[in-house]
N, C-alpha and C positions, 0 to 999 in steps of 0.2 A: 541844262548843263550836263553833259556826258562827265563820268568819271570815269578811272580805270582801275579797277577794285583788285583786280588777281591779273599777273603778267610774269610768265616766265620765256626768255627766246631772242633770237635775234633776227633782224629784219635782214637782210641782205641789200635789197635796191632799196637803202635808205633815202639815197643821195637824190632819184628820180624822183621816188615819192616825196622829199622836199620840195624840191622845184614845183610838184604837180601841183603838193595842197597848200605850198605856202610858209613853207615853216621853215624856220632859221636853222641853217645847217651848222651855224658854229656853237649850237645846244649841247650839252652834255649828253652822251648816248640815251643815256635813263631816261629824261626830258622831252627828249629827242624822239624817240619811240611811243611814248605816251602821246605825243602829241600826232602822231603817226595816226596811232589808234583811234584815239577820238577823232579827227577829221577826216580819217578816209571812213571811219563807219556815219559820220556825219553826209561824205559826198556819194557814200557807194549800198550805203544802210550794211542788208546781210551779204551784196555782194564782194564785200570790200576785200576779203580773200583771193578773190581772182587775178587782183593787182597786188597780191604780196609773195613775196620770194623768200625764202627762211623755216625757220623753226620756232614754233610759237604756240602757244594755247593763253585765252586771255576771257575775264569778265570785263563787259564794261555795263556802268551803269546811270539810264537816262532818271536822275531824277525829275526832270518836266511830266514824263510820263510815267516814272514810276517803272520802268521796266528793264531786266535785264537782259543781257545778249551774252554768252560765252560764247568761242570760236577755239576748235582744235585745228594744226594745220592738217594738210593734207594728206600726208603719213603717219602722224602722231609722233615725229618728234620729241614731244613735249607732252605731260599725261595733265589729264584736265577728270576732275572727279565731281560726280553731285550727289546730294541725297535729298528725297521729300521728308521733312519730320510728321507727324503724327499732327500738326496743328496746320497742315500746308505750307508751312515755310519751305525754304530750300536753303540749303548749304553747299557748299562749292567750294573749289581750288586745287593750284596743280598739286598739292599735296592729303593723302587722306589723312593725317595727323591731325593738321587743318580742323575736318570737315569733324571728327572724332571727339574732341577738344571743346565741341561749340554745342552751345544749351538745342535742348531737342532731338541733340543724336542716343539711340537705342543701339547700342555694343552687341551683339549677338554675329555668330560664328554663323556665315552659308558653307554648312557644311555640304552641299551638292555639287559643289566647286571642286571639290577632293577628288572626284571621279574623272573632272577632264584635267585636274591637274596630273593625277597619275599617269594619264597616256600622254599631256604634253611636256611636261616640264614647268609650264608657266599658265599664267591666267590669260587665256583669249577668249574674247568675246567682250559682251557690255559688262556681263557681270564680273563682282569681286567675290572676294572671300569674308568681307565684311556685310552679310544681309543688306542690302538697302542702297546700299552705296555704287553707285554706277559708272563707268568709263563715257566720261563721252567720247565716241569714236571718230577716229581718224577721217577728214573731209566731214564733221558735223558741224553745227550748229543749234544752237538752244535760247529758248527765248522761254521765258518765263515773266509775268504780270497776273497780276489781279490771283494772284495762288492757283493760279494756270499755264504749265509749261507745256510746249512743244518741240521736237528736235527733227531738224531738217539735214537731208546729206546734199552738199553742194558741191561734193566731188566724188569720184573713183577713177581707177583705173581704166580707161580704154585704147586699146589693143587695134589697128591698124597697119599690117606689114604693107612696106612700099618694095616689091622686087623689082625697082627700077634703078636700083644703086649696088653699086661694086662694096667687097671690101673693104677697097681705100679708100671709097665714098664716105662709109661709115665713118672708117678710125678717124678722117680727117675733122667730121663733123663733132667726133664726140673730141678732139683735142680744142677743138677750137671753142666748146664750149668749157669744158674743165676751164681756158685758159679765164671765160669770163668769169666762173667763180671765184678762182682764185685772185682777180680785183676785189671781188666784193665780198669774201669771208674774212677780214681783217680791213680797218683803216690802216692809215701811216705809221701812226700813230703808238699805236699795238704792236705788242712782241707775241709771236706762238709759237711754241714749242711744237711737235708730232708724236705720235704715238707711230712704233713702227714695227713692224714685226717682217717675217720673210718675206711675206705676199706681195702681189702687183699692186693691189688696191692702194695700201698704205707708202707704197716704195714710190707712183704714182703722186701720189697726193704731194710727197715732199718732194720731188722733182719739179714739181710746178709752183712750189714757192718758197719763201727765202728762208725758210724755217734754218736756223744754225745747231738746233741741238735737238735730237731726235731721246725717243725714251723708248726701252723694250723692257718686257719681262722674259726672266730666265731659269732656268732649273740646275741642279745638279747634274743631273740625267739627260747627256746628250741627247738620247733621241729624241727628246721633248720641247727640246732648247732650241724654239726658234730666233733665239737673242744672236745665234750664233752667225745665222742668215742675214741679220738684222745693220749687225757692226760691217756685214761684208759692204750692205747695199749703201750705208753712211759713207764708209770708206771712200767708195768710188764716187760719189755725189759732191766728197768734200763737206760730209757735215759731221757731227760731234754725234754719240752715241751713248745715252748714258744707263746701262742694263742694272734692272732690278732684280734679285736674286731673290726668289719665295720658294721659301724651305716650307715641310711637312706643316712644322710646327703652327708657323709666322699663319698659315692657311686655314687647318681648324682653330687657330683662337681667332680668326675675326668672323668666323662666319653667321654666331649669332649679331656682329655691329651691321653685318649684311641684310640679313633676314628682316634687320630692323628698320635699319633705314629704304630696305628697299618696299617696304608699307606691304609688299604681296611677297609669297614663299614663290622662288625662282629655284628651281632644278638644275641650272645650267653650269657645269661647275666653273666654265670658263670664269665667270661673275666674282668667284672669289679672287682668283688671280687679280681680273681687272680692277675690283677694288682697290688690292693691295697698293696697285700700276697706278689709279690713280692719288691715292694718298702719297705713293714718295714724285710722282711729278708734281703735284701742288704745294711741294717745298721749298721749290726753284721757280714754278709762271702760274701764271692762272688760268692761261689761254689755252688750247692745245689742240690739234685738228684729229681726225680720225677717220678711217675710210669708210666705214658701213655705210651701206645701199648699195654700191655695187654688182653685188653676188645675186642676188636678189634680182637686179632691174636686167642686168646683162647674162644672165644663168652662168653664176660662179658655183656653183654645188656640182659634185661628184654626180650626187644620184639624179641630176639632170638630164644625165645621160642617157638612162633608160626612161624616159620621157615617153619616147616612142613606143617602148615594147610595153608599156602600159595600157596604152591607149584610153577607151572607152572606162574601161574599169579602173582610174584613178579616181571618180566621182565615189567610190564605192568607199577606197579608201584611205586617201590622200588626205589628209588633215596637216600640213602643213610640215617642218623640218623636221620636227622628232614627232615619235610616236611610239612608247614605251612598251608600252603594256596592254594585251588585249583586254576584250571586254571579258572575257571567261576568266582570265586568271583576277582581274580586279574585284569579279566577283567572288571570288577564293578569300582574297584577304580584306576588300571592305566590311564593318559591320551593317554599313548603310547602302544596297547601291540598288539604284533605280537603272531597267534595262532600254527606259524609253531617255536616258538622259544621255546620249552619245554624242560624242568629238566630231564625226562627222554632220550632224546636224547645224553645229559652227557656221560650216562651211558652204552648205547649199546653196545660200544665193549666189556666192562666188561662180560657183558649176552652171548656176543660170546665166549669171551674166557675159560668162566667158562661152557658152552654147557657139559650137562650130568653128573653135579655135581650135588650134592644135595644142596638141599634151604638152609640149614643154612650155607655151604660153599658159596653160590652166595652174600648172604646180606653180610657176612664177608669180601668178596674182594669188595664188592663196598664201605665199610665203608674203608678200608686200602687203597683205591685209591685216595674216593676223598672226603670223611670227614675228616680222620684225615690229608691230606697236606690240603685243605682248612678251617678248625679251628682247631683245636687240636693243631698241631704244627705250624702253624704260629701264634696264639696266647702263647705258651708256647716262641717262638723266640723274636715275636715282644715286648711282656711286658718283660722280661725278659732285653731286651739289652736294654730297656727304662731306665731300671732302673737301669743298670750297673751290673747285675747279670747274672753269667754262670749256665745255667741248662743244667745238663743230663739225660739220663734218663735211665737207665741200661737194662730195658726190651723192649726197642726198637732196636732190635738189628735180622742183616739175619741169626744168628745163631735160637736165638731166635722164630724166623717165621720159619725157616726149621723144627724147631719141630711141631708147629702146623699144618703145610701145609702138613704133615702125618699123623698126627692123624687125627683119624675117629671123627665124629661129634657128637658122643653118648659120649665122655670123655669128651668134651665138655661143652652140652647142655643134661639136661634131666628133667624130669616132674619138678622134687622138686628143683634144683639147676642150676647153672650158672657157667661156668668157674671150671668143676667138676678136671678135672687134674692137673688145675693151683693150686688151694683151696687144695689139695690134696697134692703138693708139699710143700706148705707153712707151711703144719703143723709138717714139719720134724725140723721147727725153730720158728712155734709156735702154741699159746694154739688154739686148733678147733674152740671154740666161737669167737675166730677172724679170723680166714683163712675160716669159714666160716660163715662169720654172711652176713647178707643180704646188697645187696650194695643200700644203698642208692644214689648215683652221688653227684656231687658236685654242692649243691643245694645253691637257694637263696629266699631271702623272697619279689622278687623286684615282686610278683604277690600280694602279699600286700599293699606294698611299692608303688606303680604303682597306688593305689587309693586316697593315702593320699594327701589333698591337700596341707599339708605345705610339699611336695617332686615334684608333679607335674605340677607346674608352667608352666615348661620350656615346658614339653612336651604338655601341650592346647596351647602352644604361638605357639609353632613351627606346628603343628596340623593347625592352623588356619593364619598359615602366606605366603606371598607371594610366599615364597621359595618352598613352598609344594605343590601349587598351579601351578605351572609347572609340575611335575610329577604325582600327584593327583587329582583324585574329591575328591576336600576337605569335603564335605558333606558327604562321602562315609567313609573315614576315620574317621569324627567326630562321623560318627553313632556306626563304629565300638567301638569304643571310649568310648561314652556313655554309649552301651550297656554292657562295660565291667563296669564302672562305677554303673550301675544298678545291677547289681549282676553275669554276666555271667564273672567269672573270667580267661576263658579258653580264652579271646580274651588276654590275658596280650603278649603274644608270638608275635599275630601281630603289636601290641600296640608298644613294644618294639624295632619289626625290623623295622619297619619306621621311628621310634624314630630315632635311631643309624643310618639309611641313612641320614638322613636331618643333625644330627649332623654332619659325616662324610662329605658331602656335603658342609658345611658351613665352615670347617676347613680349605676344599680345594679348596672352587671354589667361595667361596664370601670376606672371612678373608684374603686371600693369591692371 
């Protein structure tokens, strides 16, 4: 008898995989899926992934045998967690609260984590910030029996350009796929709302489905306020627009509810906004789509652009979107730092596997490996089920990437434009000045924000408290500090991710 011990996700070609294995499609989703799981690992054992489409990370487990099987999907999605205890057991689930909570786990700080958190912003790779506690990564697999696990990768990324197709080969191919997700990221049944902001990705996604009420977040501060882009793109679509407005304040008080639920310290300040965005959408639906994958699969980032004039020497130093802080100045204000424990070594196999592709396909697979499952989609998961709201996201999808992973790099990326086939596709559903207007990100004004002293209290107390004074020369951090205070506004980034450690830190290892 298979069970299904741990399950967070949604299947996408439910409806096929009824038909295939059998199973009553008029089941409740929940039912419905489970019963997914157990018979396609029944018919397909570890390969049962390769016939699923969605978002997902699951345990299931054979008591005949005695043995467990977890599955993360493809991208990671969905974050899936283990630990060995001290007696060989194992603990598991998409949650590390979970695994924390359960007899046999040992609480202790990997403080060697601090080091690549400082230059990413986020936790990539297997390891956590919790000793012991591991990621299973994206396209894995783990089997454990007899107090013997093994983990297998059953997917990645590969990279084959076809120069046998036009422009409008492409867009036509990737609209005609968007159009199949958009059947299969919602039944009839189901209402979703959108998340939308000014960009193609998201303006996109609700043009291709019936969504009637769209959700932004907004600022004060025009130039920040891509709510403002947001109401234009509803307007002309004919859908309802309904903008959140997040003030200074509304921003640092929820940050320690972030830090907390997001189980790892995240850098990314975006994360707070989207929090707030998804707590006042979860007021009104539970559903709600989202465009991330994208930028990623079709080179939507700025610094894509210089792809080429990198060349060779991106292996050297490419570690993915952000990359904070060198190794010399971490060594300035670490009190712990090891100089053989580097960000680029993350990344190496990446550089191997992508051997003889060109630059803008190498930075692409290292952003799909280990930026978006270490932020992107574990803050889209972690805020999201905070707040009791389901997101999907329709252009995350292996269909989706099979397109890209053919296309040549030039439909892509070229002098004037970004994400030229994606932008190109979009306009068969809308007007050019938004499928191609410039992508501003999902920005915030916390490099403002971040000076003002009726907002930064918290961050000089914590800056100058005991707590920091274990992992920092606090002198070393306050100067950084200072100098951002003085007028060098580009330090707000480190300013920030130390911030968000110490908070994290305190949520978990002094509060609890």
């Amino acid at each position: 008898m298979i069970e299904v011990k741990e399950y967070r996700g949604h299947i996408r070609n439910w409806e096929s995989l009824c038909e295939e294995l059998g199973i009553d499609k008029t089941l409740s989703r929940e039912k419905r899926e489970n019963e997914i799981l157990i018979k396609a690992y029944q018919k397909w054992d570890t390969k049962m992934a390769d016939h699923m489409h969605g978002m997902f990370a699951f345990a299931l487990w054979d008591n005949d045998t005695e043995k467990l099987f977890c599955l993360r999907d493809h991208f990671g999605t969905k974050p899936f967690y283990y630990y060995i205890t001290e007696s060989g057991d194992i603990l598991y689930g998409n949650d590390i609260r979970k695994i924390i909570s359960q007899k046999g786990f040992v609480k202790e700080l990997n403080e060697k984590m601090l080091q690549i958190y400082m230059s990413l912003t986020y936790v990539a790779g297997e390891d956590t910030f919790f000793k012991g506690v591991k990621k299973l990564m994206p396209g894995c697999f783990l089997v454990w029996q007899n107090k013997k696990f093994s983990i297998t990768r059953y997917w990645k990324p590969e990279f084959a350009p076809d120069d046998t197709k036009s422009l409008d080969d492409w867009a036509d191919e990737i609209h005609k796929t968007v159009k199949q997700m958009m059947r299969e990221v919602k039944t009839d049944d189901e209402t979703a709302q959108s998340f939308l902001s000014g960009g193609v990705d998201s303006s996109y996604v609700l043009a291709m489905s019936d969504v009637e009420v769209t959700n932004s977040c907004g600022y004060d501060d025009e130039r920040f306020d891509e709510s403002i882009l947001a109401r234009k793109t509803a307007d002309i679509l004919g859908r309802k627009n309904s903008r959140c407005l997040v003030t200074p304040q509304d921003y640092f008080d929820i940050v320690p509810y972030v830090m907390y639920n997001m189980e790892q310290p995240l850098g990314d300040a975006s994360a707070i906004a989207f929090a707030i965005g998804c707590r006042e959408t979860a007021k009104s639906t539970k559903l709600c789509y989202s465009g991330e994958g994208a930028d990623e699969f079709f080179g939507g980032y700025n610094m894509y652009r210089n792809a080429e004039r990198y060349g060779e020497n991106l292996k050297t130093f490419y570690v993915g979107n952000t990359n904070i802080m060198k190794e010399e100045e971490k060594q300035k204000i670490l009190k712990n730092y090891d100089p053989d424990f580097l960000p680029i070594n993350l990344v190496k196999y990446i550089y191997d596997e992508t051997e003889g592709l060109d630059p803008l396909t190498k930075m692409s697979d290292v952003d799909i490996q280990i930026w978006l499952e270490g932020d992107i989609y574990l803050n889209v998961d972690k805020m999201s089920t905070a707040a009791g709201l389901e997101i999907r996201m329709p252009l995350t999808d292996r269909r989706i990437f099979d397109i890209a992973s053919r296309m040549p790099s030039c439909y892509k990326v070229n002098e004037e434009q970004n994400k030229v086939a994606l932008r190109t596709a979009a306009t068969k559903v809308l007007p050019e000045e938004i499928a191609f207007r410039k992508k501003l990100g999902f920005i915030v004004p916390i490099r403002m924000w971040l000076a003002d002293e009726n907002y930064n209290q918290d961050v000089r107390d914590k800056f100058h408290s005991d707590m920091a004074a274990k992992f920092f020369n606090v002198e070393e951090i306050n100067a950084i500090f200072d100098d951002y205070i003085g007028g060098n506004s580009d330090n707000w980034r480190k300013i920030w991710t130390i911030y968000t450690f110490l908070v994290w830190y305190e949520e978990y290892f002094v509060k609890r």
